[in-house]
N, C-alpha and C positions, 0 to 999 in steps of 0.2 A: 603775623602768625603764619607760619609754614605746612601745608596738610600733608601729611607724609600716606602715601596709599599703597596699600605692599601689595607686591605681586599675586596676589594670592585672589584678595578684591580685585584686579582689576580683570583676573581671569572671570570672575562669579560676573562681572558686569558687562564683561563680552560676551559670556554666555549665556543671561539674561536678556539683552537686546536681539542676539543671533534666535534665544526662542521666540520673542516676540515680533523681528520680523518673520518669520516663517508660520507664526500662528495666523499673523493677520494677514499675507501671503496666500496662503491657503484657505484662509476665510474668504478673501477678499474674489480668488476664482472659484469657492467651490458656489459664491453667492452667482458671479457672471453665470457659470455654468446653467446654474437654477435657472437663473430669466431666460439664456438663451435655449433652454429646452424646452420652455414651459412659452413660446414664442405662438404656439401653433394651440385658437380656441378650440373647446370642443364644441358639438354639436351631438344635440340626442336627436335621433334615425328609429321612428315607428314605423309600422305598419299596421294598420285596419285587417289585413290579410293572411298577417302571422306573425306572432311575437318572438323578441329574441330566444333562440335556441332552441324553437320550435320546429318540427319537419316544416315546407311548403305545402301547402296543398294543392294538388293532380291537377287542379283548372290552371296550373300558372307554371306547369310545365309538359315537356313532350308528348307524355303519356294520356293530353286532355286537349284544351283550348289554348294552350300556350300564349299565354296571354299575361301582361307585364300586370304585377301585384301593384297597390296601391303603397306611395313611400310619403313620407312628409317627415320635418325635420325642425329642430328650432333655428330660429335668426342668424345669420352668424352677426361677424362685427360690422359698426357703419360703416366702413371703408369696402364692405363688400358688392362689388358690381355683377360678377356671377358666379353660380353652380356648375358643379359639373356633377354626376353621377358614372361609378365606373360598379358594376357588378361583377362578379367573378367567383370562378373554383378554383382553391388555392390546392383542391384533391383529386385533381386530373392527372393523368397518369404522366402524361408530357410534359406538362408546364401548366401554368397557373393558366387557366382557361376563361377567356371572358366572355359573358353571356348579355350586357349589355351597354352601350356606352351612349349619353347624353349630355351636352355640355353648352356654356351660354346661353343657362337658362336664367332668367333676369331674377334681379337679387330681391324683386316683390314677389314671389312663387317659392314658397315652401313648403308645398305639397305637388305632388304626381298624382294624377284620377288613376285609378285601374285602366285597362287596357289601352295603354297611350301609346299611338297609332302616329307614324312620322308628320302624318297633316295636322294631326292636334299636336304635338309638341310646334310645327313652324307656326301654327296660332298663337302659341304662346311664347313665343320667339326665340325657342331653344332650339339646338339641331342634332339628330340622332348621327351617332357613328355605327363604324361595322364593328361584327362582333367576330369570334372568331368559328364561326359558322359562316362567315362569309356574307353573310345578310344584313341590311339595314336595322337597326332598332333594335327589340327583346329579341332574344330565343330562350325559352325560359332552362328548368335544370334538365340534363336527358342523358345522367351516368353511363356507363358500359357494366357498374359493377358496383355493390357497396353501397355507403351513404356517405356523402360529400356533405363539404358545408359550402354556401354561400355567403358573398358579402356583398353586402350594396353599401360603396363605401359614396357620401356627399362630401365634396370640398367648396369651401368657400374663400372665390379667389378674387382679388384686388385689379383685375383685368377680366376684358372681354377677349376669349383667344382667338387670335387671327387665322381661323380655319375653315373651311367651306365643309359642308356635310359628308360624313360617311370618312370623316377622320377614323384613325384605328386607335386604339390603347394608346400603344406607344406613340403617336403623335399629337394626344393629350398629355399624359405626363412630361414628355417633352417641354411643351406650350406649359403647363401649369407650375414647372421648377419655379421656385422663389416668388410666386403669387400666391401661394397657401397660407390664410392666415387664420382659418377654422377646419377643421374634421370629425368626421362621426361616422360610424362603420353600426350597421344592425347584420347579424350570422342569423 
């Protein structure tokens, strides 16, 4: 017995498969896509000090004791060996302005006491960088004008960065490309 299939089907049948690859096609990256953005945990970033979208208060910047707020953060994932902490104003008139940076901090410490002073963080085996005030450790917020927001951003990274103290920004982010495997930002 002979199937005779007219031209006509075989058009509906090419064009049937040609939808069907291109549904599952596009399924198949828009799912890659998903994992690979959804690659980086998060992390919730408190403070005892001041809650999100809350002003700072005057003891923890220029205008007072300048003195570093209390941060604390959840867990990141087990593969996590360190922290880092990058704080910054992303509303300085120049460029994103950063106000504190601490990094290699061991991945059992997820909290910061208030006023954490470069000899207690190398107690607790983390090591402060410069900011861009040019100094060690905090310099807490101290506008020209307006109200700015801060970020105290924590990442948690799958490596200890091979840096001696008083790194700057940009030679954490450097060091920490493609070691982020958690983030949490508190404004």
């Amino acid at each position: 017995m002979l199937f005779i299939i007219s031209e006509m089907k075989i058009k509906n049948i090419f064009i049937l498969s040609l939808l069907i690859v291109i549904t599952f096609g596009f399924t198949g990256k828009f799912l890659l896509n998903c994992k690979m953005e959804n690659k980086t945990k998060s992390l919730k970033v408190t403070s005892k000090s001041f809650s999100e979208s809350e002003m700072i208060p005057a003891k923890y910047t220029c205008d007072s004791e300048n003195i570093s707020p209390q941060i604390a953060w959840t867990n990141g994932p087990d593969s996590t060996k360190t922290y880092a902490l990058i704080c910054d104003d992303p509303d300085a008139p120049s460029k994103v302005w950063v106000h504190w940076v601490l990094y290699n901090i061991p991945s059992a410490i997820i909290e910061l006491p208030e006023n954490l002073s470069s000899e207690k963080a190398i107690l607790m085996g983390a090591l402060q960088g410069i900011n861009d005030f040019g100094t060690l450790g905090y310099s807490g917020p101290c506008p020209p004008n307006g109200i700015h927001r801060y970020r105290f951003k924590i990442f948690a990274l799958n490596i200890e960065l091979n840096l001696k103290a008083g790194a700057t920004n940009s030679d954490i982010e450097t060091a920490m490309q493609d070691h982020i495997f958690a983030e949490g930002i508190l404004t």
